[in-house]
C-alpha positions in Angstrom: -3.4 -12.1 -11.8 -1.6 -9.5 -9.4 1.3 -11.8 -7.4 -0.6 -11.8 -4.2 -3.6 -13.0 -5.4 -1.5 -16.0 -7.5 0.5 -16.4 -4.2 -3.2 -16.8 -2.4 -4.4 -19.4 -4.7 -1.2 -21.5 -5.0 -1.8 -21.6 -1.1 -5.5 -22.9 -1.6 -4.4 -25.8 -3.9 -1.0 -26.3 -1.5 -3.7 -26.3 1.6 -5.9 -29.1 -0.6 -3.5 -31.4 -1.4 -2.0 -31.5 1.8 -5.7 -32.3 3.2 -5.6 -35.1 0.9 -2.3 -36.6 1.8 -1.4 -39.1 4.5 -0.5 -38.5 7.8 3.2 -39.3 6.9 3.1 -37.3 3.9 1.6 -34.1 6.1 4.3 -34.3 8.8 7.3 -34.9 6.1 5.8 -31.3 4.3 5.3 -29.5 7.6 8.6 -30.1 8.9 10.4 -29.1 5.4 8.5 -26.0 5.5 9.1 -25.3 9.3 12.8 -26.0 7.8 12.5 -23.3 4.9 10.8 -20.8 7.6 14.0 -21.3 10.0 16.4 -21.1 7.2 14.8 -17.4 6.4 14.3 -16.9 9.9 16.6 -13.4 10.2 14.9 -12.3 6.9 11.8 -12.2 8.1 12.6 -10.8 11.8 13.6 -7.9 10.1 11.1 -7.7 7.4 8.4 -7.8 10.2 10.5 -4.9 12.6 10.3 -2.7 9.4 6.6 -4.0 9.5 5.6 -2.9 12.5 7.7 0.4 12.7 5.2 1.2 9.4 2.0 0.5 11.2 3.0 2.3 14.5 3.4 5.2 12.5 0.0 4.8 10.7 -1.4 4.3 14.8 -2.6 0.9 14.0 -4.2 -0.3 17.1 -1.7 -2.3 19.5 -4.2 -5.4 19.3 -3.5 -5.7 15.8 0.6 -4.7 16.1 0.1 -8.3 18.7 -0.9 -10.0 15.8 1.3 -8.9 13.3 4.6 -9.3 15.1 6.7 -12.3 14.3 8.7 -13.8 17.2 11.2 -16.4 18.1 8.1 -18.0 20.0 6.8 -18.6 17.0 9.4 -19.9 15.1 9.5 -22.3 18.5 6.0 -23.3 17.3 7.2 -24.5 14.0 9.8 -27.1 15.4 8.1 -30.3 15.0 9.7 -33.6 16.9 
């Protein structure tokens, strides 16, 4: 199984289980991950910059450059009370 199809279905089963979990149980996984994502934060910024620098140069449509970029408004998003 190529890694991103592995990484796809470990998401599926993730996404199920946390379905079936309490309401408690979903917020204590959603903040840890919202933690893991801010710990990385930098990382990623700059993964996606190198990201999007690639797909202006292939002229990917600026609709879909919105969609791809990664901002601290997201990461903003992800901070649960």
């Amino acid at each position: 199984m190529s890694q991103i199809r592995e990484l796809a279905y470990n998401a599926k089963v993730a996404s199920r289980a946390l379905a079936a979990a309490s309401g408690a149980a979903r917020a204590q996984a959603l903040n840890a991950m919202a933690g893991k994502l801010e710990a990385v934060k930098e990382e990623l910024l700059a993964a996606n910059a190198i990201d999007l620098e690639n797909a202006r140069k292939a002229n990917v449509p600026e609709a879909f450059l919105k969609r791809l970029a990664i901002t601290d408004k997201i990461f903003k998003h992800c901070k649960r009370k």
